[in-house]
N, C-alpha and C positions, 0 to 999 in steps of 0.2 A: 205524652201518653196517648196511646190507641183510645177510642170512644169507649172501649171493654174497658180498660183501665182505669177508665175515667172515672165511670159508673161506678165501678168497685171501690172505688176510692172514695168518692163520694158518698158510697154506703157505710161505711165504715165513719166517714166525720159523720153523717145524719145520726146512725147511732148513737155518738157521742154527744151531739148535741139534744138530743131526747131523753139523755140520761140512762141510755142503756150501756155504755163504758166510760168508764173513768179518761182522761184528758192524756195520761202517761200510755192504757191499753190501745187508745185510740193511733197512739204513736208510734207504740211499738208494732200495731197490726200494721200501721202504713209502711213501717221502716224497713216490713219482709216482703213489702212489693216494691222494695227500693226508692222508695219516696223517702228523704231525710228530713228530719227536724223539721228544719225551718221551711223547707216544700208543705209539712204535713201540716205546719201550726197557719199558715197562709192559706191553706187548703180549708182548714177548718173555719179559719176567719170568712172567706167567701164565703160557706154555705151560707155563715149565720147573716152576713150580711144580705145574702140571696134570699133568704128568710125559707131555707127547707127543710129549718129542725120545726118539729110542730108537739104537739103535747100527746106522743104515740104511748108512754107506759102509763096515761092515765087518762085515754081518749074514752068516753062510753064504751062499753062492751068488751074492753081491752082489757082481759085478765087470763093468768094462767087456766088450764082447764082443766076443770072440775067433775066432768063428764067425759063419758068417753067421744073424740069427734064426731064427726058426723061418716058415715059409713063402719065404722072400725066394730061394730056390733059383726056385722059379716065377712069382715075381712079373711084370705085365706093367706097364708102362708108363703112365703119366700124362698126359692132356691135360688143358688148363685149360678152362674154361667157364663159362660165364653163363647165367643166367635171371634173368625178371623175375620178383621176391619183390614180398612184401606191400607193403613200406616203398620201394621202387629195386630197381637192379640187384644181385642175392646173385652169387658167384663159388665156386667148387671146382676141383677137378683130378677130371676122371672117369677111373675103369680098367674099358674095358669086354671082356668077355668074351665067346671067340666064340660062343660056342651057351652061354648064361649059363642058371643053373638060376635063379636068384633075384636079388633086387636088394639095394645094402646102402645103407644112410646111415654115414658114418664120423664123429664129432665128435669134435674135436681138446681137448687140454687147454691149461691156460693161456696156453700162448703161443703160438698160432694155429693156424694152417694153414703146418705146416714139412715138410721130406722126411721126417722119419720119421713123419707121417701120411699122406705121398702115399704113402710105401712099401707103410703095412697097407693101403691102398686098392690098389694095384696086387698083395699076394698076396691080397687077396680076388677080385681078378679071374683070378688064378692057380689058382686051385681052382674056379673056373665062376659065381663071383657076380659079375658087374658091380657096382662100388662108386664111391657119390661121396662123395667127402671137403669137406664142405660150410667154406668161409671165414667165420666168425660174425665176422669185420672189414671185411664188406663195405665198410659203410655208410662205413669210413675209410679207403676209400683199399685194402683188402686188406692182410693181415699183410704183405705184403713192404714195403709203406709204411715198416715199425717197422723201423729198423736195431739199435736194441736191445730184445731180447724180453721184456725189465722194462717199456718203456712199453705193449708189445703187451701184458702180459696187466693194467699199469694202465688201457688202453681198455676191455679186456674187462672189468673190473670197474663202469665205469659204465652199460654196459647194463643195461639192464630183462630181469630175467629173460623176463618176457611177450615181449619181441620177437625171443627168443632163439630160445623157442617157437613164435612165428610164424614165425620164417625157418626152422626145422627142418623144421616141417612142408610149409613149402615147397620145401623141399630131398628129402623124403619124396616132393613130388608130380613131382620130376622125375625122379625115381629111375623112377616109375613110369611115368611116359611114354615112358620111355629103354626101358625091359624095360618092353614092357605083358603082360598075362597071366599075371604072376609073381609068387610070392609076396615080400615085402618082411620086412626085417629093420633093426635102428638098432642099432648099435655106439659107444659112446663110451669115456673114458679120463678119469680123473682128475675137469675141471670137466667134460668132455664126460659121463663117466659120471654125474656130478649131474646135468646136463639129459636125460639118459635118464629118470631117475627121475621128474622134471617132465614130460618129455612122457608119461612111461605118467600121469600126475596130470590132462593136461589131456585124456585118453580119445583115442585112436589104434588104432581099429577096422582100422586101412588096413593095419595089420604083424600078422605071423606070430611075428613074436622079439623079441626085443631082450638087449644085453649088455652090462649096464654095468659094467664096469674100475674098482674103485676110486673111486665115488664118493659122496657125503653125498648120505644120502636127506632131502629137506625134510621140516619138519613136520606132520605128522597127513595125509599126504598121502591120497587118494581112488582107486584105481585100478581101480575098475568099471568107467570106460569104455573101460578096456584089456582086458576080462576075457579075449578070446580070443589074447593076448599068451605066449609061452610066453617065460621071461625066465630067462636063464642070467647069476646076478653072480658076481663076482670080488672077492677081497679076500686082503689079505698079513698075513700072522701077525702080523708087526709094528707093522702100522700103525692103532698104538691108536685116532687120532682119528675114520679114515673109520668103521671097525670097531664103533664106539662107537652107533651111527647103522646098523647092519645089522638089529637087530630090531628097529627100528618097519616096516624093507620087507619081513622077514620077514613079522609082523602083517597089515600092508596087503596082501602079497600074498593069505594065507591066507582074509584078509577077504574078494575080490574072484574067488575060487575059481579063481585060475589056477595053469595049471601051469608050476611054479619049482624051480629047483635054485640053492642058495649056494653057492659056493664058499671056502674058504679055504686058501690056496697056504702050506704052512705054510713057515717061514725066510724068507717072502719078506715084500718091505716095500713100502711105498706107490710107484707105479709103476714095478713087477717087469716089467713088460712093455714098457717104451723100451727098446732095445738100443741110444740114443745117449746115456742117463742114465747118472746115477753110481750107482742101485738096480735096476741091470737083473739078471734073476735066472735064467738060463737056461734050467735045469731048472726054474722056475716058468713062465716064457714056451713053453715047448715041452710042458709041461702042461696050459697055457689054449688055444693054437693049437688043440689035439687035441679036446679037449673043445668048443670051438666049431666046431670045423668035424662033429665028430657031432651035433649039436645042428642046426645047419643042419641037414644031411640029410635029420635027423628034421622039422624043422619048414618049411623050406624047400622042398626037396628036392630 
C-alpha cells in the first residue's frame, strides 16, 4: 500500500476499534480498497496491538451537536462550479463573499465533497473569505456519483497523491482568479489536512496560510518552497496515530524558517471539528474556529 493507503486503512480499522463500525462494516469498507479479509482482520489486529484505538465516542466533549457549529450562524451559501484542471474538468461548490478580505481552498477528508464541507466553505464566506471547497473526485464522476461514502473514500484511495497535488493547485488558481489581489489561504481536514502538508512539500509560494486539521504529515517532507507560508495545525489529544507524525512537521517547519503555531485541542480526538461526526468536540471546534479566523486576520487580512 501507498502511505495514502495506508492511512486510509488505518482509519477505517481506528473507527472500528473505537466503536464507531461494526467488525463485518469495517471489513467490508477495507474490501472496496481491495484489502481482503484476512489482510483487513491482521490490519485490525496491529492497530489494536499498536494501541490507536482510544475511547473517541466517549472522550469528554465528544458528542453529537446540539448547537449550531461554530461559524454556521453566518454562513453564506454554496454554488457549484467548474474549471478546467490539469487532467479535465475539477468541480467545487464556491461560497463567495461580498467585499471578501482573502481567498480560501477548503479540502475535504475522506469521503468527499459532502454538506459539511460546503458548510465550512460557506462560514468561511461568512466571516469575509470567499472560499472554494475543491471536489478531488472529479475525475469520477464527483462524490455525489458515490451513493455510498465507503466506495467514495475507496476511489479516493487509488489516486496518486501527485494528481491530488495537481488539482489543488489548481483549485489555488481559481481561487485566485475569483478574488484577484488577495491574499490566499488552503484549509484541509483529516486526508484533506495530509495533502496540505503535501502541497506545503511541493513549494506554494501563491498562499499566505495554510491549516491543516488533523492530518499525517508524509516523510522527510521539504517545505522551503513554502517558506513564506504562515501554517496554523490542529490536532486532538487523543488521537495517538495522526499526533504521532506532528514532529517531523514540527522539524520541517523550523527547518524551512516559517512562521508556525501547533496546536493541540486537548480531550479532543481525531476530527473534533465535523459537527456531523460521532468525535465532534464542541468546545474543541469553537477553539479552532477562533483561532483561525485571528490567524487569518493576521495573515490574511
Amino acid at each position: 500500500m501507498t502511505p495514502l493507503q495506508r492511512y486510509l486503512a488505518e482509519e477505517i480499522a481506528t473507527d472500528h476499534l473505537d466503536g464507531l463500525l461494526s467488525r463485518r462494516e469495517a471489513l467490508r469498507r477495507l474490501g472496496l480498497m481491495g484489502i481482503g479479509a484476512a489482510a483487513g482482520a491482521a490490519l485490525i489486529a496491529a492497530c489494536a496491538e499498536a494501541g490507536v484505538d482510544g475511547p473517541a465516542a466517549t472522550a469528554p466533549g465528544a458528542t453529537p451537536a446540539t448547537s449550531p457549529p461554530p461559524g454556521a450562524e453566518a454562513a453564506l451559501p454554496t454554488t457549484p462550479i467548474s474549471w478546467p484542471g490539469p487532467r479535465g474538468e475539477l468541480r467545487g461548490a464556491w461560497a463567495g463573499a461580498p467585499e471578501p478580505r482573502g481567498g480560501v481552498l477548503v479540502i475535504h477528508e475522506n469521503k468527499g465533497l459532502n454538506d459539511y464541507i460546503r458548510s465550512v466553505a460557506g462560514r468561511f464566506a461568512g466571516i469575509g473569505y470567499s472560499a472554494l471547497a475543491i471536489d478531488l473526485l472529479s475525475a469520477q464522476g464527483g462524490t455525489a456519483a458515490f451513493g455510498d461514502p465507503a466506495a467514495a473514500t475507496a476511489a479516493l484511495s487509488q489516486i496518486d497523491p501527485a494528481e491530488f497535488v495537481a488539482n489543488l493547485k489548481s483549485g489555488i488558481g481559481e481561487v485566485q482568479r475569483r478574488v484577484p489581489d488577495r491574499k490566499l489561504a488552503v484549509v484541509g481536514f483529516c486526508m484533506g489536512g495530509g495533502l496540505v502538508w503535501r502541497l506545503l512539500a511541493s513549494g506554494v509560494p501563491e498562499l499566505a496560510a495554510a491549516v491543516p486539521f488533523y492530518g499525517p504529515t508524509p516523510d522527510n517532507p521539504d517545505f522551503t518552497g513554502s517558506r513564506d507560508v504562515a501554517v496554523l495545525a490542529f490536532y486532538g489529544a487523543l488521537d495517538q496515530r495522526v499526533n504521532a507524525t506532528a514532529p517531523v512537521a514540527r522539524s520541517a517547519l523550523e527547518k524551512a524558517g516559517m512562521v508556525h503555531k501547533l496546536i493541540t485541542e486537548p480531550d479532543a480526538n481525531h476530527a473534533f471539528f465535523n459537527d456531523t461526526g460521532d468525535r465532534y468536540d464542541p468546545a474543541a471546534a469553537a477553539d479552532a474556529w477562533r483561532r483561525v479566523r485571528d490567524w487569518f486576520a493576521q495573515h490574511l487580512g
